[in-house]
Gaussian input, Z-matrix of N, CA and C with variables (Angstrom, degrees):
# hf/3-21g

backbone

0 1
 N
 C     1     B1
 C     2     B2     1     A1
 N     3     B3     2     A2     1     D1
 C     4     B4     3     A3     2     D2
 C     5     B5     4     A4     3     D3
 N     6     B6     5     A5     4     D4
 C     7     B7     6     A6     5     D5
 C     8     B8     7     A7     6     D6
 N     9     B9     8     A8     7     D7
 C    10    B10     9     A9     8     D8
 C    11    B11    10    A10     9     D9
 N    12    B12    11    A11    10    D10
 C    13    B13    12    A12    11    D11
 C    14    B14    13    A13    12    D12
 N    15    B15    14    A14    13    D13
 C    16    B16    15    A15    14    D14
 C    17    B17    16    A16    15    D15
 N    18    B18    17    A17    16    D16
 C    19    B19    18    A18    17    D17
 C    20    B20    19    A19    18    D18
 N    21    B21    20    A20    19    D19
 C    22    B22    21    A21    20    D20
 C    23    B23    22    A22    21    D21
 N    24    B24    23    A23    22    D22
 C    25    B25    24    A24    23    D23
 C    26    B26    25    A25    24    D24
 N    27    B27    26    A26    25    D25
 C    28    B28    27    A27    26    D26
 C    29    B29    28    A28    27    D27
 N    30    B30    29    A29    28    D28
 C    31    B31    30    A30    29    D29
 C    32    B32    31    A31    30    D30
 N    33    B33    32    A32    31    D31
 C    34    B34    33    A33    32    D32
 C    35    B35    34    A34    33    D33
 N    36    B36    35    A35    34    D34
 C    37    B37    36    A36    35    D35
 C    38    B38    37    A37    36    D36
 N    39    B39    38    A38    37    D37
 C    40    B40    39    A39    38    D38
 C    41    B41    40    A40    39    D39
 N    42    B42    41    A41    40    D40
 C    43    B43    42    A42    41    D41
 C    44    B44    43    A43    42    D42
 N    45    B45    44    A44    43    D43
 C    46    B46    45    A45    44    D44
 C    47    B47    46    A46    45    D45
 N    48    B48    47    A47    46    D46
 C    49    B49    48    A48    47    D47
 C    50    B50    49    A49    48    D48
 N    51    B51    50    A50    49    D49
 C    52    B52    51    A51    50    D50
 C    53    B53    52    A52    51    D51
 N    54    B54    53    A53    52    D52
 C    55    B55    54    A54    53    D53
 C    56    B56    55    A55    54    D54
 N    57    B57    56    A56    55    D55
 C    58    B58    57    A57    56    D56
 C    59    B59    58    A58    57    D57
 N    60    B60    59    A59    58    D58
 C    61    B61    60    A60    59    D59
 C    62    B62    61    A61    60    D60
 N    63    B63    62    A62    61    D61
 C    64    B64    63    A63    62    D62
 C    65    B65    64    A64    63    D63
 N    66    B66    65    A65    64    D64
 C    67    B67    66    A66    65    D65
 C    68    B68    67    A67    66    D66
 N    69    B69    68    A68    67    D67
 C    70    B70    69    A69    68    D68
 C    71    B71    70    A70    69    D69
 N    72    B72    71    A71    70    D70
 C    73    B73    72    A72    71    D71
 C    74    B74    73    A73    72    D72
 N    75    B75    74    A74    73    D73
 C    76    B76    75    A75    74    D74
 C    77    B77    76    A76    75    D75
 N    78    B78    77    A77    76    D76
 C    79    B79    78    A78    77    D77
 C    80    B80    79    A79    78    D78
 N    81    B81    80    A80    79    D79
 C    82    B82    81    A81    80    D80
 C    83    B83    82    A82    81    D81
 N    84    B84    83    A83    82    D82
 C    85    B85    84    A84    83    D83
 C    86    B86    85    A85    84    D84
 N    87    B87    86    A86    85    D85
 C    88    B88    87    A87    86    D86
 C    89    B89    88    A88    87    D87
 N    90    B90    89    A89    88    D88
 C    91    B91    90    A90    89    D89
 C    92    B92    91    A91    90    D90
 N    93    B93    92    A92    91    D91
 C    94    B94    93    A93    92    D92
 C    95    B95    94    A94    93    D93
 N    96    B96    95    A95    94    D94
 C    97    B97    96    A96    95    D95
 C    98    B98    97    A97    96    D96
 N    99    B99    98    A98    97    D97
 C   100   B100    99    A99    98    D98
 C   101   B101   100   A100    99    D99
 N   102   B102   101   A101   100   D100
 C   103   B103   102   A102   101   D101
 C   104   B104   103   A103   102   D102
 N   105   B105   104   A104   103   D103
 C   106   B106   105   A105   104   D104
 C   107   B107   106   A106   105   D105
 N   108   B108   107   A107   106   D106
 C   109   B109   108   A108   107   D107
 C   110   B110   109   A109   108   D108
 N   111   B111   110   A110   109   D109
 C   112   B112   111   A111   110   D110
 C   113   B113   112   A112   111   D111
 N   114   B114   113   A113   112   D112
 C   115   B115   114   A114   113   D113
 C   116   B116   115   A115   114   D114
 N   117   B117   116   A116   115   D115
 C   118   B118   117   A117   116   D116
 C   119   B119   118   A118   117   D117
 N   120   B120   119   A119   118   D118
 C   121   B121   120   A120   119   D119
 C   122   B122   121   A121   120   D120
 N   123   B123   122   A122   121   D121
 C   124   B124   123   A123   122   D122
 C   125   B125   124   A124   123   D123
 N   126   B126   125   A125   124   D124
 C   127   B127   126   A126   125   D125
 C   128   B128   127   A127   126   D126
 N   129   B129   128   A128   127   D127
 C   130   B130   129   A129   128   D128
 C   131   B131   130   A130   129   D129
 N   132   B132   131   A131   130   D130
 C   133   B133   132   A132   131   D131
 C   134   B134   133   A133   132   D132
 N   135   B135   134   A134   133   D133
 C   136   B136   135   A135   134   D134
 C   137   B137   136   A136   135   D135
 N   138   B138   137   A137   136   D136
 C   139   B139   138   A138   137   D137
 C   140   B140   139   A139   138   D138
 N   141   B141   140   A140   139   D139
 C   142   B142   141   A141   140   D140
 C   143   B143   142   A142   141   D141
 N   144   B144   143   A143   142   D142
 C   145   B145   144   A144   143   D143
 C   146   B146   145   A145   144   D144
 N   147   B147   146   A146   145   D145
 C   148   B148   147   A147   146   D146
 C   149   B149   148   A148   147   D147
 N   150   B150   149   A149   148   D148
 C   151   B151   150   A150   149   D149
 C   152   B152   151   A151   150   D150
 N   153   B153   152   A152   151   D151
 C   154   B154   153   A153   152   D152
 C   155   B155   154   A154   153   D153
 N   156   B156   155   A155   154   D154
 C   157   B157   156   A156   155   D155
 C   158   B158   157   A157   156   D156
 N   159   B159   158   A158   157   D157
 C   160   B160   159   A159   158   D158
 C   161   B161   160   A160   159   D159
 N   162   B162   161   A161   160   D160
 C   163   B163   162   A162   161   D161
 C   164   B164   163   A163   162   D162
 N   165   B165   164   A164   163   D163
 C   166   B166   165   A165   164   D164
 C   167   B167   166   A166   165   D165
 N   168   B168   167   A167   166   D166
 C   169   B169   168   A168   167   D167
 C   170   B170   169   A169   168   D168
 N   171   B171   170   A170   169   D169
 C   172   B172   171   A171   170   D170
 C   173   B173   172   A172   171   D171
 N   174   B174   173   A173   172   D172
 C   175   B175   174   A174   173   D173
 C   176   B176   175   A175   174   D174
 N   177   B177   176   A176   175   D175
 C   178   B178   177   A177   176   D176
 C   179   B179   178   A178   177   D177
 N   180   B180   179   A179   178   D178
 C   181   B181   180   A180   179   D179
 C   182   B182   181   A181   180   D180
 N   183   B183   182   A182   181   D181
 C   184   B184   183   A183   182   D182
 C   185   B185   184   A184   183   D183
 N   186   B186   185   A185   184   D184
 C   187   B187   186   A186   185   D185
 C   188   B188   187   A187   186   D186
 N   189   B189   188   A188   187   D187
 C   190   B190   189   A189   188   D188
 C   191   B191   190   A190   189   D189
 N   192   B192   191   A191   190   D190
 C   193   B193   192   A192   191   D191
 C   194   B194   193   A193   192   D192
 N   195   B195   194   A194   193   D193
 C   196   B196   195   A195   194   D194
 C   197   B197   196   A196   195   D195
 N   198   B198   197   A197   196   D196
 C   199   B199   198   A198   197   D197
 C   200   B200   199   A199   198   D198
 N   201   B201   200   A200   199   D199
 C   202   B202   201   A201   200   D200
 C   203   B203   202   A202   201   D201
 N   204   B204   203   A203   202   D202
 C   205   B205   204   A204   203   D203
 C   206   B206   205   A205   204   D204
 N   207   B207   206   A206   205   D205
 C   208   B208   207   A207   206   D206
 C   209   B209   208   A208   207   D207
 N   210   B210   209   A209   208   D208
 C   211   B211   210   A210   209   D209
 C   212   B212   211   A211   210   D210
 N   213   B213   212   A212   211   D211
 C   214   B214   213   A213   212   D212
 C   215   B215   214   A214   213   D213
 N   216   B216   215   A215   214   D214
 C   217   B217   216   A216   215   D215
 C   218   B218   217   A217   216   D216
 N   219   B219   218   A218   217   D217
 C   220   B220   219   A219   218   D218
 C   221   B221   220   A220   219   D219
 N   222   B222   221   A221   220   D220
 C   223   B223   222   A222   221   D221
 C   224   B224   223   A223   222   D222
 N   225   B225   224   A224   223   D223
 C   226   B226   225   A225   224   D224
 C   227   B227   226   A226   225   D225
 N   228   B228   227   A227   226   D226
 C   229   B229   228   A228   227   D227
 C   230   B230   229   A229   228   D228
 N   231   B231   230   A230   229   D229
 C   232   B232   231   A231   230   D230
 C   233   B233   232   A232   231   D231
 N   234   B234   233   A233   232   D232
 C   235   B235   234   A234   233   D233
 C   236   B236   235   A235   234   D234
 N   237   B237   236   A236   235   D235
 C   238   B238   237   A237   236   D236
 C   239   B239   238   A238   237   D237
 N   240   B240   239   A239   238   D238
 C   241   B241   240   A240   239   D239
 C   242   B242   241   A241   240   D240
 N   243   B243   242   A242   241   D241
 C   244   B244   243   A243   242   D242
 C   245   B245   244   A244   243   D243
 N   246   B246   245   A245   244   D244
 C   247   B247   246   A246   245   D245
 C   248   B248   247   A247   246   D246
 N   249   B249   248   A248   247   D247
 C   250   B250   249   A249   248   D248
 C   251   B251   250   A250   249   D249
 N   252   B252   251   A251   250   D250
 C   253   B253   252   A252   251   D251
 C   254   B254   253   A253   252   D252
 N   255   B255   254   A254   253   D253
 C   256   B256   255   A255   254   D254
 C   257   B257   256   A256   255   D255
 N   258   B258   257   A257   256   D256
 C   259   B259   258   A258   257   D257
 C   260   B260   259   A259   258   D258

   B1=1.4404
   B2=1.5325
   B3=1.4118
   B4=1.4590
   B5=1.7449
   B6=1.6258
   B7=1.2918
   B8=1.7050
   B9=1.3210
   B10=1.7035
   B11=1.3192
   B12=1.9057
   B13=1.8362
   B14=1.2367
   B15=1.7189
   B16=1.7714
   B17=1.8390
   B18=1.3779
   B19=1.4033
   B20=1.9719
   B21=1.2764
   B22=1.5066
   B23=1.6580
   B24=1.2412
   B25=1.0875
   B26=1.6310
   B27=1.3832
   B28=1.3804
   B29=1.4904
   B30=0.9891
   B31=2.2283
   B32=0.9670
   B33=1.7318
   B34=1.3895
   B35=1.4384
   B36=1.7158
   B37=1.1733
   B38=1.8094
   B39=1.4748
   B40=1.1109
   B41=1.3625
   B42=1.3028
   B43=1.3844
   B44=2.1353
   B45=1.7400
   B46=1.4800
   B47=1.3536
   B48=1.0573
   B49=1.4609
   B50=2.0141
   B51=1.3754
   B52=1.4188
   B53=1.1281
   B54=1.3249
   B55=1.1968
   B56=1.1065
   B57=1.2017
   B58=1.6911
   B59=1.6208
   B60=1.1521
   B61=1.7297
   B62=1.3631
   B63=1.1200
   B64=1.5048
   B65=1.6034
   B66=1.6244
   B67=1.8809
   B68=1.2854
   B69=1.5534
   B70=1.7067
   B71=1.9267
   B72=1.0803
   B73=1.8033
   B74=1.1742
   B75=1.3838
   B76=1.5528
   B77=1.8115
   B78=1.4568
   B79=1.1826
   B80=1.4657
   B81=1.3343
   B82=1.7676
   B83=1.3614
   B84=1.4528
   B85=1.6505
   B86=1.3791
   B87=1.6659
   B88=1.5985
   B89=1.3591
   B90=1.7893
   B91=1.3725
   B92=1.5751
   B93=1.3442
   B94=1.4413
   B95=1.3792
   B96=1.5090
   B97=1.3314
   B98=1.0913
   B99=1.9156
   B100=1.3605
   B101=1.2299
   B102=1.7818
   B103=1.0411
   B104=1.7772
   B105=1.0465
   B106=1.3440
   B107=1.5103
   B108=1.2348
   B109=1.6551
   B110=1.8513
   B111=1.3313
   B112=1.2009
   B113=1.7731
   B114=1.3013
   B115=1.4508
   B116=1.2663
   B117=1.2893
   B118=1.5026
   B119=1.9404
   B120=1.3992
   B121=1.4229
   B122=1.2860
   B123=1.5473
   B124=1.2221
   B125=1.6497
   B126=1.2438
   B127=1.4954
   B128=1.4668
   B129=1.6087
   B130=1.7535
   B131=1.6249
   B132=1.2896
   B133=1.5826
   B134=1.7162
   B135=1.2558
   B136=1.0397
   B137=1.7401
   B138=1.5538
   B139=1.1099
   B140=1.5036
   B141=1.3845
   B142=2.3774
   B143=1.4848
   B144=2.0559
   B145=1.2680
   B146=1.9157
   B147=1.3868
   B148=1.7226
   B149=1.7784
   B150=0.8254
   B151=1.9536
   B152=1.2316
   B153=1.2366
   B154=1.3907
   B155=1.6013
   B156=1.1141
   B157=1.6444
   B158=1.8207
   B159=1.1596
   B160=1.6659
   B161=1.4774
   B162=1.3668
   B163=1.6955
   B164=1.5612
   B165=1.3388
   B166=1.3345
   B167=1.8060
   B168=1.2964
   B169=1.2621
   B170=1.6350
   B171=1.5676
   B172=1.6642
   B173=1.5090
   B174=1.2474
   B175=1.4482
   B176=1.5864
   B177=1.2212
   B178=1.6266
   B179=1.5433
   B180=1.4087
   B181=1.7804
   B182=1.4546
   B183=1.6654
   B184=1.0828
   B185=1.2885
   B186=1.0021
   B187=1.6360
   B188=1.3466
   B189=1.8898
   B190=1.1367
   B191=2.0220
   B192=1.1436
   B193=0.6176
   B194=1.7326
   B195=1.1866
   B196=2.0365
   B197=1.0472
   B198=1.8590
   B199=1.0726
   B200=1.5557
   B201=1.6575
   B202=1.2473
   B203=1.3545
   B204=1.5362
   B205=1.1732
   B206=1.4710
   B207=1.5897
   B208=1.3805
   B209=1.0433
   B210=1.6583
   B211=2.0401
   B212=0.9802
   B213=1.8620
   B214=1.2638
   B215=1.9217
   B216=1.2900
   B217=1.6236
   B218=1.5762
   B219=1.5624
   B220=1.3276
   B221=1.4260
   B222=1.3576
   B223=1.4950
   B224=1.3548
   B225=1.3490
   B226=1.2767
   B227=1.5644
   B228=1.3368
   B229=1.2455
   B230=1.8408
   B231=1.2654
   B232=1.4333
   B233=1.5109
   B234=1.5251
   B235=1.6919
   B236=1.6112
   B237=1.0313
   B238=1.7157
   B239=1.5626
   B240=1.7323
   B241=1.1245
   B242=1.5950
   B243=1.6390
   B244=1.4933
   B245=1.9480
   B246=1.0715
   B247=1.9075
   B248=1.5448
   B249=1.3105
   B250=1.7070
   B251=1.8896
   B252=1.1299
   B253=1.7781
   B254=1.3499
   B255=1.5984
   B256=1.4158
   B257=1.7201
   B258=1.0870
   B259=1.3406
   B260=1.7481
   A1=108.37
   A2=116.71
   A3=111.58
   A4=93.20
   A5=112.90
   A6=88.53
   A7=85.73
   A8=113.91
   A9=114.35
   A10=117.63
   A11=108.00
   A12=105.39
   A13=99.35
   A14=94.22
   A15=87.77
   A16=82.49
   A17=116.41
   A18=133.95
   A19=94.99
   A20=89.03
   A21=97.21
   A22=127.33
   A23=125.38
   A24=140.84
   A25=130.35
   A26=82.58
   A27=100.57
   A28=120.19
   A29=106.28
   A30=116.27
   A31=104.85
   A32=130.33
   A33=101.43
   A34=122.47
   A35=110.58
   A36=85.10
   A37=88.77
   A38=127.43
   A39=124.07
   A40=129.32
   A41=114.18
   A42=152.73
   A43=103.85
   A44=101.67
   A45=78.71
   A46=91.53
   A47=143.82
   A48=126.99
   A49=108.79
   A50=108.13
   A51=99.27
   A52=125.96
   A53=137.35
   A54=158.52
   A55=139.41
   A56=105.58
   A57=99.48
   A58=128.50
   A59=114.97
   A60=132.63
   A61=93.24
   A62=116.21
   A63=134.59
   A64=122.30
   A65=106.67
   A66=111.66
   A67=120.73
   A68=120.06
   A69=103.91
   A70=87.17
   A71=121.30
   A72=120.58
   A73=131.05
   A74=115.27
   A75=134.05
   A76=92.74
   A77=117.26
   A78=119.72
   A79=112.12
   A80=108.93
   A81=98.74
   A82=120.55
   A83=122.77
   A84=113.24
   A85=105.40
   A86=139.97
   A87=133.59
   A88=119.44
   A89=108.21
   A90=104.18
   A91=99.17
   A92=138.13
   A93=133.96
   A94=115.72
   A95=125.93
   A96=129.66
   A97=113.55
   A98=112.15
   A99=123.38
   A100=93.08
   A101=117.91
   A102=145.23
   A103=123.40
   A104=103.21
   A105=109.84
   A106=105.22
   A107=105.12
   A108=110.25
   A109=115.10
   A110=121.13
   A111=112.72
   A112=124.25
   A113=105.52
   A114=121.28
   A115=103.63
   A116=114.87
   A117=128.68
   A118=119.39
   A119=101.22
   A120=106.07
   A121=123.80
   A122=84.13
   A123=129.72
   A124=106.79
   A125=103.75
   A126=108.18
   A127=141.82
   A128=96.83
   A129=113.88
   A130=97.17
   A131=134.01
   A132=122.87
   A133=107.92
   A134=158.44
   A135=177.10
   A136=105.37
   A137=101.36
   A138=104.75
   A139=149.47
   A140=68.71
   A141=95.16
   A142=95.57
   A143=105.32
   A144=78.68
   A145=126.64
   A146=91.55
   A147=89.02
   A148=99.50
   A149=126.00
   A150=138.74
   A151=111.94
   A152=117.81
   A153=112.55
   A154=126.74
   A155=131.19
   A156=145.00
   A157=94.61
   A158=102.30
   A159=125.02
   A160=93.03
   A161=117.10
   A162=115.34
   A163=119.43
   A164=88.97
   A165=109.66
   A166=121.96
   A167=130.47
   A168=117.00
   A169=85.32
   A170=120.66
   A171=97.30
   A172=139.96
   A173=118.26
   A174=123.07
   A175=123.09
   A176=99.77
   A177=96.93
   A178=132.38
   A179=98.74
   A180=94.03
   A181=117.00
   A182=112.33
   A183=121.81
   A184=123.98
   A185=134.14
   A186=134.08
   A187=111.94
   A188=121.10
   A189=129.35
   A190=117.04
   A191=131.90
   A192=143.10
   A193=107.25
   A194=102.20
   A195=104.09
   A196=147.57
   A197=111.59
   A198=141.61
   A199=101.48
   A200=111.26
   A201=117.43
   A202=96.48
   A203=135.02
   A204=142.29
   A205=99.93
   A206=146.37
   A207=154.56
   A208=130.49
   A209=104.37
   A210=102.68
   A211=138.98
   A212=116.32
   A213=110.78
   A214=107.51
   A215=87.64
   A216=104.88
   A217=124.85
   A218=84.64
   A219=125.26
   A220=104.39
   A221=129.08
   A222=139.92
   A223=98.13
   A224=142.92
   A225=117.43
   A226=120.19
   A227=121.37
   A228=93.45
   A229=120.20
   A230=108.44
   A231=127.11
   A232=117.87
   A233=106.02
   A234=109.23
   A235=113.27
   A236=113.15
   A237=120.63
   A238=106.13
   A239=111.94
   A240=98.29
   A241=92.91
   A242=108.23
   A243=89.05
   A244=89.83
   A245=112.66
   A246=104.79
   A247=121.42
   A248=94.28
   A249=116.66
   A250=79.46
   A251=110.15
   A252=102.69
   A253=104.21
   A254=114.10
   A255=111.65
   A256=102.98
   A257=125.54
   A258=134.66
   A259=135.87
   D1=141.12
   D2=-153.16
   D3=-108.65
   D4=140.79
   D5=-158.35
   D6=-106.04
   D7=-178.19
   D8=175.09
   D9=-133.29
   D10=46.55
   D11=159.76
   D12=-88.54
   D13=-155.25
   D14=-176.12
   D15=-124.21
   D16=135.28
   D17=-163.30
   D18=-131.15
   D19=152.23
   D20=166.91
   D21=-37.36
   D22=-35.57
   D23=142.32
   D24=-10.43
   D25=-74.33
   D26=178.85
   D27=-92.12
   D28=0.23
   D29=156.34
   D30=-87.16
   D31=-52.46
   D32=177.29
   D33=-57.44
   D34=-18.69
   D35=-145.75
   D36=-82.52
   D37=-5.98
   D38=-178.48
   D39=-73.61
   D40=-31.84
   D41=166.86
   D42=-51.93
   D43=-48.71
   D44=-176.84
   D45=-95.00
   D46=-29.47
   D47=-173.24
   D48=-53.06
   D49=-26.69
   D50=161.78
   D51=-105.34
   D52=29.79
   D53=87.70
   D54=-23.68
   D55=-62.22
   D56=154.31
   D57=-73.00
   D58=-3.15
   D59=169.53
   D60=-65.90
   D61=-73.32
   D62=-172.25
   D63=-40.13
   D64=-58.37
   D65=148.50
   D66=-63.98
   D67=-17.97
   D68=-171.12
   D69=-82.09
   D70=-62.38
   D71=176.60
   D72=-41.90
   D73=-24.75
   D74=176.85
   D75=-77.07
   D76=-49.57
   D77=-170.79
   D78=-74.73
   D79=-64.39
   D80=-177.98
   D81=-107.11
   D82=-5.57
   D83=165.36
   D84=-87.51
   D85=-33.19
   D86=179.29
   D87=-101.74
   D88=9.10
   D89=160.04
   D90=73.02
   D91=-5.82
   D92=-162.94
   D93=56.08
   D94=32.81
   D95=166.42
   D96=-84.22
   D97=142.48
   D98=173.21
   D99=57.23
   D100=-161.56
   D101=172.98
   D102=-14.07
   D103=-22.05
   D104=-165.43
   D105=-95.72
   D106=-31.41
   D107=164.53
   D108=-46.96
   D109=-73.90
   D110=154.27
   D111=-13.82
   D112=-78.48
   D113=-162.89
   D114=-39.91
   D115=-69.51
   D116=156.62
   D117=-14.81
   D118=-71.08
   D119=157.01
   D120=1.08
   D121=-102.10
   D122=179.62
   D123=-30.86
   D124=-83.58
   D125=179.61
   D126=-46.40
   D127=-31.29
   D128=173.89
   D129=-91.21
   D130=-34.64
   D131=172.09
   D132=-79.38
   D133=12.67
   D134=33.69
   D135=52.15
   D136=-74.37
   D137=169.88
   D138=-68.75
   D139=-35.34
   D140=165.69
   D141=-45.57
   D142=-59.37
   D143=-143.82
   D144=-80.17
   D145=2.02
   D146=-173.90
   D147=-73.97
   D148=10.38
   D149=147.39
   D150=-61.57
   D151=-49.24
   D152=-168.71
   D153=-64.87
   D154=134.76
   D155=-136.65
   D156=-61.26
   D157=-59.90
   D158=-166.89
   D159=-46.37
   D160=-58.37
   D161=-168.06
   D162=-43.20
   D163=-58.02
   D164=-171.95
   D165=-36.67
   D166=-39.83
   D167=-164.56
   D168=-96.15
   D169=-37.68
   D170=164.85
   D171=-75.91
   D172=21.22
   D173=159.72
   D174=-124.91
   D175=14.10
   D176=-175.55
   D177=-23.88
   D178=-32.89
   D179=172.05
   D180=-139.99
   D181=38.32
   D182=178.82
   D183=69.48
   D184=-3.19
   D185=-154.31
   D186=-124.94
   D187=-6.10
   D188=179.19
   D189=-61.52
   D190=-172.03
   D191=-179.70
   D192=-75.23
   D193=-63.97
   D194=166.12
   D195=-42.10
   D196=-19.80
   D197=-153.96
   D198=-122.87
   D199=-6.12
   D200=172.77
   D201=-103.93
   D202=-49.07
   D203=-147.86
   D204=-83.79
   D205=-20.28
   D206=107.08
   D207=-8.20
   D208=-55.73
   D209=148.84
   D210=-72.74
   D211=-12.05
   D212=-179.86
   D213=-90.37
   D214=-23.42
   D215=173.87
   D216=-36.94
   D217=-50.88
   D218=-172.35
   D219=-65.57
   D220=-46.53
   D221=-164.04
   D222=-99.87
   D223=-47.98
   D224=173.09
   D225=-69.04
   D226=-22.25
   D227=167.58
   D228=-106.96
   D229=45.26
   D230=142.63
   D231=-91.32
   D232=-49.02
   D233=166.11
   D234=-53.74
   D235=-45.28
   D236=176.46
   D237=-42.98
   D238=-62.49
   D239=-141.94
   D240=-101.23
   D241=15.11
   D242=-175.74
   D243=-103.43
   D244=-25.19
   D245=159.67
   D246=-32.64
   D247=-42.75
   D248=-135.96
   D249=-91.94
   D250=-18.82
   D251=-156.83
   D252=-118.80
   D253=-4.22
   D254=-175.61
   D255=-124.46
   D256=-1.71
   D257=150.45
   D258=-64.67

């Protein structure tokens, strides 16, 4: 029975759908110019990699140690390149 709060589930699932807004516009409304090249990056290699074979039996429910260290990955090099691009 399908229930209708809003559960972890359904943030992620909101979270990549604007995420993927974000790479589909970076990709075909900015052409991947400047800045947007990165963003793009970032976000489609982010996502690739929780695909990859190795990850998988160490993140099973997100909460491991890898699956944090991927997000922090993730956020410093947004801090990086937003230093690096607004300087």
């Amino acid at each position: 029975m399908p229930s209708f709060g809003f559960d972890p589930p359904r943030a992620i699932g909101i979270i990549s759908i604007v995420l993927l807004a974000v790479a589909v516009a970076a990709l075909y409304a900015f052409h991947l110019a400047g800045s947007w090249r990165w963003i793009y990056i970032v976000f489609v290699g982010a996502m690739q990699a929780q695909k990859l074979a190795f990850w998988q039996p160490l993140t099973p429910t997100q909460s491991e140690p890898p699956f944090v260290a991927a997000q922090l990955a993730v956020l410093v090099a947004f801090v990086v390149l937003g230093v690096q691009r607004g300087g």
